[in-house]
C-alpha positions as CSV (number, residue, x, y, z in Angstrom):
1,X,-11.9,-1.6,-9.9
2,X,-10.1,-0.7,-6.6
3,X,-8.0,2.0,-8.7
4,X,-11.7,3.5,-9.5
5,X,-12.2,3.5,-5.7
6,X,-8.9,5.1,-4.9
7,X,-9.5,7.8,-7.7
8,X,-13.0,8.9,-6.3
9,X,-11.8,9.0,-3.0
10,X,-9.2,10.9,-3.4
11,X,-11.5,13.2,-5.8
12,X,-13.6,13.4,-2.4
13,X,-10.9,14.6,-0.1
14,X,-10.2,17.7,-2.9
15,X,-13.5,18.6,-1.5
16,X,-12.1,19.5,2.3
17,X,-9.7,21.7,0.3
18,X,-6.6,20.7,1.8
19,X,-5.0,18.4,-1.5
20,X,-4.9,19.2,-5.0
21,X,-3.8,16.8,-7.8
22,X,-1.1,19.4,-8.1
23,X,0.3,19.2,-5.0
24,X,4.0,17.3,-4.4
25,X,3.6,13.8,-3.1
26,X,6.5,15.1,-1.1
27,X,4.8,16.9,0.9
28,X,2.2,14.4,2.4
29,X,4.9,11.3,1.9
30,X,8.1,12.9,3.4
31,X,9.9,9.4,2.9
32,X,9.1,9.4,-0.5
33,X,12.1,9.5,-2.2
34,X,11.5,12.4,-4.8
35,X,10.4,15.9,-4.5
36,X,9.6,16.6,-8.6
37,X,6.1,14.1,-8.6
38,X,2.6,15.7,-8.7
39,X,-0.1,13.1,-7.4
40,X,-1.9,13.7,-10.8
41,X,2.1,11.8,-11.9
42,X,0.7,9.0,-9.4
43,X,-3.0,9.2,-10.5
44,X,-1.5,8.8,-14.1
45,X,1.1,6.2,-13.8
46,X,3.9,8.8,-15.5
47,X,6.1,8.8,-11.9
48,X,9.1,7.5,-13.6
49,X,8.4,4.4,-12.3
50,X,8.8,1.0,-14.4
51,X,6.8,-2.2,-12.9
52,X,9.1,-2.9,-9.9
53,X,6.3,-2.9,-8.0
54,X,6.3,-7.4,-8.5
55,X,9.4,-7.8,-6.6
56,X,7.4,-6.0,-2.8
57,X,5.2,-8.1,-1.7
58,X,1.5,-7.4,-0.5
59,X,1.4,-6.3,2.9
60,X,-0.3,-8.5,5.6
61,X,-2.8,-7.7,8.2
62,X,0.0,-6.8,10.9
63,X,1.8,-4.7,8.5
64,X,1.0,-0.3,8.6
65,X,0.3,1.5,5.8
66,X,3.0,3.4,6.8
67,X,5.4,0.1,6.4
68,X,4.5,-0.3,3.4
69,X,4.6,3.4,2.1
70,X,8.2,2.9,3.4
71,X,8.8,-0.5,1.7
72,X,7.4,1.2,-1.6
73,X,9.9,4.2,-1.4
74,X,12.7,2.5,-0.5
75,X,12.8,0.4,-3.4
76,X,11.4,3.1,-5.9
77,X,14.4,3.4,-8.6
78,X,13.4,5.3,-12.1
79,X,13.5,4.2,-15.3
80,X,12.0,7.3,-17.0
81,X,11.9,11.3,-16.2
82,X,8.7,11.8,-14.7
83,X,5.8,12.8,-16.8
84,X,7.7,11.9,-20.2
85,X,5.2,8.9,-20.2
86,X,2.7,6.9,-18.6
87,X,3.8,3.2,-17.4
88,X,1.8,1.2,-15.5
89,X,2.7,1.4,-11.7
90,X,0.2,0.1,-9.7
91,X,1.8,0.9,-6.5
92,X,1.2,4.4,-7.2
93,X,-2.1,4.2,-6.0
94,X,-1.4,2.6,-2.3
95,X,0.5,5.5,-2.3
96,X,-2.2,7.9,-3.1
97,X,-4.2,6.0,-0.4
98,X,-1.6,6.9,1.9
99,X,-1.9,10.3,0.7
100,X,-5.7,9.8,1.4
101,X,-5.4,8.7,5.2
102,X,-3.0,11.0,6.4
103,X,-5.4,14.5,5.0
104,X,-8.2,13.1,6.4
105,X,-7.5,11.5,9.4
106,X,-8.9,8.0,8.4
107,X,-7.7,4.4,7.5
108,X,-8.6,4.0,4.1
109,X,-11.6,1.2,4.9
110,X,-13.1,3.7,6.8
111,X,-13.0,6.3,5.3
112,X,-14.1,4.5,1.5
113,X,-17.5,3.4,3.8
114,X,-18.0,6.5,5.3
115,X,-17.5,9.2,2.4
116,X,-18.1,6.8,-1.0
117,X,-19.9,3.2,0.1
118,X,-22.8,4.0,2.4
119,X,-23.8,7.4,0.8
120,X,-24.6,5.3,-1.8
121,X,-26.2,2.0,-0.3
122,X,-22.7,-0.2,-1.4
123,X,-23.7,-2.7,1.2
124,X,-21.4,-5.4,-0.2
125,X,-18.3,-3.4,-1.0
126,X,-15.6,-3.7,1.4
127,X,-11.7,-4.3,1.3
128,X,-12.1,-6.6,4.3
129,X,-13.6,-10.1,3.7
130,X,-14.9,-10.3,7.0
131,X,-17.5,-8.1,6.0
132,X,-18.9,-9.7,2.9
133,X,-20.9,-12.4,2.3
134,X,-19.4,-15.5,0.2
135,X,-22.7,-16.1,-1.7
136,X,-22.6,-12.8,-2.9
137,X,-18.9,-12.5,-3.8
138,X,-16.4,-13.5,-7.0
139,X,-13.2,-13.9,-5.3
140,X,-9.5,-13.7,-7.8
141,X,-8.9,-17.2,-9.8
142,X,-5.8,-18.7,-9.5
143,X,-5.3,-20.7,-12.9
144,X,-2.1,-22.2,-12.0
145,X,-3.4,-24.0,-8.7
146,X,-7.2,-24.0,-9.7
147,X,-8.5,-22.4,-7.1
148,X,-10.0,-19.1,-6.3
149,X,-8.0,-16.9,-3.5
150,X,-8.7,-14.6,-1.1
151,X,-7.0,-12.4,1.1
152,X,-8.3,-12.9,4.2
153,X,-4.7,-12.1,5.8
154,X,-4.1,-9.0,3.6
155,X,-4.6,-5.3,4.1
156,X,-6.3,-2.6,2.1
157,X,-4.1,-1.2,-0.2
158,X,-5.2,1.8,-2.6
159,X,-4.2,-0.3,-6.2
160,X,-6.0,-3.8,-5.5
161,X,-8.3,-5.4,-2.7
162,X,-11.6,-4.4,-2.8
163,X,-14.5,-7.1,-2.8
164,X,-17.8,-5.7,-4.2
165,X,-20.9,-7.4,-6.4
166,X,-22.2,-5.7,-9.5
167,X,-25.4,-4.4,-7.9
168,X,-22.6,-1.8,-6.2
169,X,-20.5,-1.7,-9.2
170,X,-24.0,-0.5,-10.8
171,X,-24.6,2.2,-8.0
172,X,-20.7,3.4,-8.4
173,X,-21.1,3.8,-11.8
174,X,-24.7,5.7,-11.5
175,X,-22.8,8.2,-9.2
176,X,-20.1,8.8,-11.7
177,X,-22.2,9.4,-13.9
178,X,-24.3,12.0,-12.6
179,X,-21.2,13.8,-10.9
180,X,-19.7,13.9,-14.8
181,X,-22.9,15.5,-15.9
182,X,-23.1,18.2,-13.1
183,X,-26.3,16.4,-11.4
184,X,-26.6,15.8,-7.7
185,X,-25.4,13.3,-6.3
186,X,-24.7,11.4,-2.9
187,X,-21.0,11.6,-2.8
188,X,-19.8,14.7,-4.8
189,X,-20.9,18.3,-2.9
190,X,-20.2,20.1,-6.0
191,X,-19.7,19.1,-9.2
192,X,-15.9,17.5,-9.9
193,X,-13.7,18.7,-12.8
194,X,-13.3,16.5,-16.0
């Protein structure tokens, strides 16, 4: 679901006019470590990345996005030209978040409740568990210990993270909806491209 998130939000900040799909990932990541990948490459898992993406570990509370873009791009080796094909690389999308705080001036939390949750009434959707309520929330299963995790000493990232319930899954999905189909909306300001 987080990917979902990370893909409307960065649909929303095409809407200040300042980042395109098309654009070089480059060119808001300097320390990325290649200058031929689109963010539609990173949108579409075809980067020329393989699944090295197990062997970083997910960043704690006291770790910047910025350390962690940095961890990402210094281990980011190829194992494909980019956009030959599509392989799963779920890190491409904390990169995109990246991408996402640095246009508009946000961290990603904020900016997700200010431009995407509360626009439409996602009162339980959050990527910090402070902010939910335990009755309401599903948190990951662990079937090897039997026990259900949480990350209460993680950070937002833009690939995984996000706690919601599926009264604001429902309103997510109503939004997406309507922006497909040209109709107003509380997010979108003008209709999005599909």
């Amino acid at each position: 679901v987080t990917k979902i998130i990370t893909g409307a939000l960065f649909a929303k900040a095409m809407e200040t006019g300042r980042i395109s799909v098309w654009d070089n990932v480059k060119k808001f990541l300097p320390e990325y470590p290649y200058d031929d990948n689109t963010i539609l490459q990173l949108l579409c898992h075809s980067t020329g990345f393989g699944s090295f993406s197990c062997d970083i570990p997910r960043p704690s509370i006291g770790v910047t996005t910025d350390e962690y873009v940095r961890a990402i791009c210094s281990a980011a080796v190829r194992d494909y030209a980019p956009g030959t094909e599509s392989r799963y690389f779920t890190l491409g999308y904390t990169l995109v978040m990246a991408i996402i705080e640095r246009v508009v001036g946000m961290d990603y939390e904020t900016y997700a409740q200010k431009m995407l949750f509360a626009p439409l009434g996602m009162n339980e959707t959050t990527f910090d568990m402070h902010n939910v309520s335990p009755e309401n929330t599903i948190l990951p299963y662990n079937r090897d210990t039997d026990t259900y995790e949480s990350d209460w000493c993680r950070r937002p990232t833009g690939d995984s993270g996000l706690y919601t319930t599926a009264p604001d899954l429902l309103k997510f999905g109503i939004m997406l909806n309507d922006a497909y189909h040209g109709r107003e909306n509380p997010v979108f300001n003008r209709p999005q491209a599909h």
